[in-house]
N, C-alpha and C positions, 0 to 999 in steps of 0.2 A: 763820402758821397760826392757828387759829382753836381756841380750848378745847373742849373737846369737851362737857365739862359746860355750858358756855354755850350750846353749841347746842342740847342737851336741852333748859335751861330755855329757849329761847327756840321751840323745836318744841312743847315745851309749853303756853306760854301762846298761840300763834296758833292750835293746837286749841281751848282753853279758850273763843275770843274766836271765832270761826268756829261753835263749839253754841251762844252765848250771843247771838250775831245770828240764828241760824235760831231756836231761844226766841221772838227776840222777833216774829220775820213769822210764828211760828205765835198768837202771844199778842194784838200790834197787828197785824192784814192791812191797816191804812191807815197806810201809808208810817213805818213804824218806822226802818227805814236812814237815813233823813234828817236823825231826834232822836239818831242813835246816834253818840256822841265818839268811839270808836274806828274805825269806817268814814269817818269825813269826816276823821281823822289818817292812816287808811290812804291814801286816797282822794290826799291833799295831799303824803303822801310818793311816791307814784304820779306826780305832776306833775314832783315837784324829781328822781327819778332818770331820767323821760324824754328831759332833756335832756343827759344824758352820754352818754358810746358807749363803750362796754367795750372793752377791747384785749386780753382773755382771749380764747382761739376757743373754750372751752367755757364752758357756766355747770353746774355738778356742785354737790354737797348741801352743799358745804365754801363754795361761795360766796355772798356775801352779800346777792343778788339771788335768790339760789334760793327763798329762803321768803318774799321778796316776790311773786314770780310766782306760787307755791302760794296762796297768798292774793287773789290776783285773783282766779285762777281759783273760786275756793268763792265770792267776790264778785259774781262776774259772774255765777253761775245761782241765787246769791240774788235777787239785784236783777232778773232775770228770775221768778222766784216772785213778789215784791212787784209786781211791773207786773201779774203777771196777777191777784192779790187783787184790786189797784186797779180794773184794768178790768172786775173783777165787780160791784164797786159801783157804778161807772161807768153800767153798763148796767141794774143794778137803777131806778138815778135817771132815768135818759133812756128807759128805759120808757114811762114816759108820753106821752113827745114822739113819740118815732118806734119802734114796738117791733119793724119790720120789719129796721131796720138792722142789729141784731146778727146777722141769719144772712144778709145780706149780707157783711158789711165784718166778716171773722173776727181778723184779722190787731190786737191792741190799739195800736198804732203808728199806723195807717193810720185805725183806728173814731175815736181821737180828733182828728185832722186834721178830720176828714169833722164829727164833732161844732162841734169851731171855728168850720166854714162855716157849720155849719145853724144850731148855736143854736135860738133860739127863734123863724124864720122860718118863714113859712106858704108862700109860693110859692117851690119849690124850681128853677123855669125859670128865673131869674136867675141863679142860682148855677151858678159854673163849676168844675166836679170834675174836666175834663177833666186837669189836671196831675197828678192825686192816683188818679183811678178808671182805668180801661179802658172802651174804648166799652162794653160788657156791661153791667159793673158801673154806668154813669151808666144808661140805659134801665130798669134794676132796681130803683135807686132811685128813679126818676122814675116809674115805677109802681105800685111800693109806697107813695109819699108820696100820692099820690088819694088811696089807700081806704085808707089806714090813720093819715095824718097832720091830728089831727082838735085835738087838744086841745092848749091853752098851758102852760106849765113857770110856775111862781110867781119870783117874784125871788130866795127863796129857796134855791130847786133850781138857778136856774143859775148864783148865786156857787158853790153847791155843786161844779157841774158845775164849771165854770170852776177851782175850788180844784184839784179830783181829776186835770185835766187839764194844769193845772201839775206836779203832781208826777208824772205818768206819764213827761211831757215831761223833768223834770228825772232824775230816774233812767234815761231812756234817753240822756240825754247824757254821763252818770257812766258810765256801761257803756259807752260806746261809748269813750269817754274810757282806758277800762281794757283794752279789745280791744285798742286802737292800741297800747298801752304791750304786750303781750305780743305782738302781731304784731312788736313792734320788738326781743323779745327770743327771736323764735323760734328762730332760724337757728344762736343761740346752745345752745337748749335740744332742741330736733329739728330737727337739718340735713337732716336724711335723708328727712322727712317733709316738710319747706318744698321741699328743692329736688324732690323730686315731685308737690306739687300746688300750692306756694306758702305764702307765710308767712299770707297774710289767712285762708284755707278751713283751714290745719293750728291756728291759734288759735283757730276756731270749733270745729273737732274736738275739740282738746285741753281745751276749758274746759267744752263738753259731757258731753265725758269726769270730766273731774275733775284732769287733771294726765295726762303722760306716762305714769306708770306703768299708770297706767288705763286711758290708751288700746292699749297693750300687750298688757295682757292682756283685753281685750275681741276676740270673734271679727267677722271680717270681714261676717259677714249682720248684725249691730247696727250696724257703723262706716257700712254702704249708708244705712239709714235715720234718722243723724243729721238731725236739723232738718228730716221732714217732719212738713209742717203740714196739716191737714185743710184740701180745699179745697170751696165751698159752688158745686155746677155749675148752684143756679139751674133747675134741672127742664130744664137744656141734655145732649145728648149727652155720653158721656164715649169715644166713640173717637178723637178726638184728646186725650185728655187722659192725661200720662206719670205715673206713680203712683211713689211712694218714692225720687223724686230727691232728696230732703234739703238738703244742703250743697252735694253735687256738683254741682247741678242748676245754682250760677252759674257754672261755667265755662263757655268760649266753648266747649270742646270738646261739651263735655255738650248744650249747646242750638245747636249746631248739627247734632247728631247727629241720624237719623231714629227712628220708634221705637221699632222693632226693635234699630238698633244703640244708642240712646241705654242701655234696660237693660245693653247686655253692656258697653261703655264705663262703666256705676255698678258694674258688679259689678268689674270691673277693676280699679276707681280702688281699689275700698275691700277687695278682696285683697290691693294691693301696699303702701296706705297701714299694713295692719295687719303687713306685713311689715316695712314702714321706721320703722316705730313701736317693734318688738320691737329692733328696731339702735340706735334712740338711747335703748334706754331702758336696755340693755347697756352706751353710749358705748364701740364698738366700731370707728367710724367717725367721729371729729368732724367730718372737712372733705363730707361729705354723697354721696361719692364712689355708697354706694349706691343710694342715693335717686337718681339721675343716671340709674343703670345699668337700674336699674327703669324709668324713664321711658321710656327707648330703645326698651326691650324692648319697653313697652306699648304704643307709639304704632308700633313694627313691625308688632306682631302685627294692630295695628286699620289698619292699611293694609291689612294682607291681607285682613282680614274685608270690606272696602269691596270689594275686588276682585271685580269680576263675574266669572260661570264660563267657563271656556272655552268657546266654541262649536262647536257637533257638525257633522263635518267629513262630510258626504256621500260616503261611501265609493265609488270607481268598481267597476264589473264588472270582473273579471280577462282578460286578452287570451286570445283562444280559442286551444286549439292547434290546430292545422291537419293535424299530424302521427298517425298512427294510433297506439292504445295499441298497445302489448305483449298480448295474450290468453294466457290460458293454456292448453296444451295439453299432451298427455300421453294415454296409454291410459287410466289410470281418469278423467280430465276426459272424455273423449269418450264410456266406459259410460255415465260419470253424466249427461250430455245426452243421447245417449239415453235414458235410462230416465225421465227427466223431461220429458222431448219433448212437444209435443202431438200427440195420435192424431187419424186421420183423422175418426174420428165426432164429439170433440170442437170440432173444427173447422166438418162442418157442421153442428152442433148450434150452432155460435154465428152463424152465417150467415144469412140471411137474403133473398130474392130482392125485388126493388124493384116495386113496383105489386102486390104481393100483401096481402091481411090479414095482421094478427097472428096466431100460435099461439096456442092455448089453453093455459094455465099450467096445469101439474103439482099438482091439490087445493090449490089457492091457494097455491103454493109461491114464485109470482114465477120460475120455471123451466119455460120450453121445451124443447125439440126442435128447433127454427127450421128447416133445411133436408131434414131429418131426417122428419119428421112430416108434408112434404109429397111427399114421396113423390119427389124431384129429387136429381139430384147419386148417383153409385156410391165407395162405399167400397172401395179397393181393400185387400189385404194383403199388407203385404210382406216377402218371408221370402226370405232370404237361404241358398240351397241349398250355395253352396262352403262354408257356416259349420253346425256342428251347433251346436243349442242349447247351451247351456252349462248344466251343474248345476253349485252349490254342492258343495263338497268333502263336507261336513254329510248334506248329502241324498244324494249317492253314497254313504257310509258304510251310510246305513239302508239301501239298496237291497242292498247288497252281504250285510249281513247279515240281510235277510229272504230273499234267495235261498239262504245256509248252510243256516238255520233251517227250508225248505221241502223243501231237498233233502236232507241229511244224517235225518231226523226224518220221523213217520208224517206224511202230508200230509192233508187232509180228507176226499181221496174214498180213503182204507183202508179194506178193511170185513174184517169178522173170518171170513164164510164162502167158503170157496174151491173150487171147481170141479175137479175130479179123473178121470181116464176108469175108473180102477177103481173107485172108492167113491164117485163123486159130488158131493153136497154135501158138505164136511167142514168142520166148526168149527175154525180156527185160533189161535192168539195173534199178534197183528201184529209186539206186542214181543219175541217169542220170538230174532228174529233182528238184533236190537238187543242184546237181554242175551250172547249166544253172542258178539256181538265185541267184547265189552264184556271185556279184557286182565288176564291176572291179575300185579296187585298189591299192595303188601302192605297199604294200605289201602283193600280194597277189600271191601264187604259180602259178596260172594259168595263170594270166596278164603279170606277169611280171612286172621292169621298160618298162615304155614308150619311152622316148627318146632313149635306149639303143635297142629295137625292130622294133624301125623306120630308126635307123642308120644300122643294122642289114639288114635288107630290101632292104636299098637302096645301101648298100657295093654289095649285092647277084646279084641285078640288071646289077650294072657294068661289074660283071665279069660272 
């Protein structure tokens, strides 16, 4: 086991030495990492432990490879800093010569290739870029070099160039140099992340990142858009062109995907990779078993996504019945058809006799008469004598008690003079003989109480 104060102080001075090389590409931006004795020691120990193979299955904070691999990593996106300084001077210099090229040939890798060819050559038809450009990108150039490619570089500017282009060249061979050595150590550091997308694309991740942990906790919409690079369309269409594939974008799966599935396959990769990130960075899992299980799942679920829809199955007619329904019947079904019936007028009112004119419509109603209005065709009625009409129980009720109320009670033709053979005309009261049968009880206005009009009586007597 390993001191623990040893490893502080040694955690300590690869911070110290990690701000003290970013110092210097912020201080010298032309190629500082190259003057620097601690990068070309780190650089040279990087070589001599490549060639061993660990026989640990983990590499954790206690082992002695751990804070060399931390140290690549802060290595390798310095020396991508320093490349890009470079190839800003790069391009300040070669201004003069071709100034169309830098927003063709974006990529600093590829600009100084393309530089190498051209140099300080006037006719760019000789030159064959085809290994280096795409058909596009060669027409682009070969276009822009007419009208733009006018004036010569002094001897000065292109040892210049030539120097700058060396060293771009040589720090991207250091870096590449430094990838190989943690792709070699990934499997060991993220299992779980190599065996879901591979060791080469998980040490691009992770050094982008900064280390495991960083990549952990970074959320999966950042991990989609690792290492995309702006691309220059050249005043070309951009509907074929796939936006924010990053890293992912060099897998066979990713480019062979359409475009539609190509995004949900990016979104995919870099939901599961940020889940298989959070597992090794726990080391919850050393033999990658997760990372496996993820893959599965993903390359299922995008099988399914591939699958076309079912296709819509032409429903047939249903076999007729042949057989009569059931109708329903009963006494009140048979009222109610009756009573909803159509009438004979309505009938020939919808009627019509053939070789005659139209009827005249009802005050622009769109409504006829049709057989009706022509004077044709007898309505007959038909009325049912062994059957009396029927009243409602309702309406016999009133009937029954306006006949009481008619006959029990003064009717309208009373009149109050009455005819007599001995006196004649004589004035009457109609009610008179209403009030006289009118029963004595003991609530009743005319009687009175009893006891109280006997007692009445006989007080009157006395006095």
């Amino acid at each position: 086991m390993i001191d623990k104060d040893f490893m502080q102080d040694l955690e300590d001075e690869e911070e110290q030495q990690i701000v003290e090389a970013k110092q210097q590409v912020e201080e010298e931006p032309t190629c500082s990492l190259l003057k620097d004795n601690k990068f070309l020691q780190h650089y040279q120990r990087v070589q001599e432990v490549s060639a061993y193979q660990i026989q640990d299955e983990t590499i954790d904070a206690s082992h002695e490879e751990y804070h060399l691999i931390l140290r690549s990593n802060e290595y390798s996106t310095i020396i991508d800093q320093e490349i890009l300084n470079i190839h800003k001077q790069l391009k300040d210099v070669y201004h003069k010569k071709f100034p169309e090229l830098e927003k063709i040939i974006i990529n600093p890798i590829e600009y100084v290739k393309i530089v190498q060819l051209i140099r300080n050559a006037v006719d760019l038809q000789a030159i064959d870029f085809s290994k280096l450009l795409s058909g596009q990108q060669v027409v682009a150039v070969n276009i822009a070099a007419k009208q733009s490619l006018v004036s010569q570089l002094s001897e000065e500017d292109i040892s210049l160039v030539d120097q700058l282009c060396h060293k771009i060249e040589t720090l991207d061979s250091y870096n590449q140099k430094i990838i190989c050595y943690i792709e070699s150590r990934m499997k060991y550091i993220a299992p779980n992340v190599s065996a879901l997308i591979g060791t080469q694309l998980a040490s691009k991740l992770m050094a982008a990142a900064g280390g495991i942990e960083k990549l952990a906790n970074m959320p999966a919409g950042n991990i989609q858009v690792m290492g995309s690079v702006k691309k220059n369309m050249l005043g070309m269409s951009r509907a074929m062109h796939n936006r924010n594939t990053g890293y992912f974008g060099t897998l066979e799966i990713v480019q062979k995907a359409s475009g539609k599935l190509q995004n949900q396959i990016v979104r995919m990769l870099a939901t599961n990779v940020a889940k298989a990130a959070r597992v090794d960075n726990m080391k919850t899992c050393p033999k990658g078993n997760v990372g496996e299980d993820l893959r599965i799942k993903m390359m299922k679920r995008y099988q399914k996504i591939q699958e076309p829809p079912p296709a819509k199955l032409e429903k047939p007619l249903p076999i007729p019945d042949e057989n009569k329904k059931r109708r329903r019947g009963g006494k009140r079904f048979r009222k109610q058809k009756e009573r909803l019936a159509m009438t004979e007028v309505r009938k020939y009112a919808n009627r019509l006799k053939f070789g005659l004119e139209a009827e005249d419509e009802i005050k622009d109603t769109g409504i006829g008469l049709g057989m009706l209005s022509q004077g044709i065709g007898k309505v007959k009625l038909h009325i049912k004598k062994d059957k009396p009409i029927g009243l409602s129980k309702k309406l016999q009720q009133r009937l029954a008690q306006a006949k009481t109320q008619s006959g029990g009670g003064t009717g309208g033709l009373t009149s109050s003079i009455a005819f007599t053979p001995t006196q004649g005309i004589e004035l009457i009261n109609p009610e008179a003989g209403y009030l006289s049968k009118v029963p004595d009880q003991y609530f009743n206005r005319e009687s009175g109480f009893r006891t109280v009009l006997k007692k009445e009586r006989e007080f009157g007597r006395q006095h």
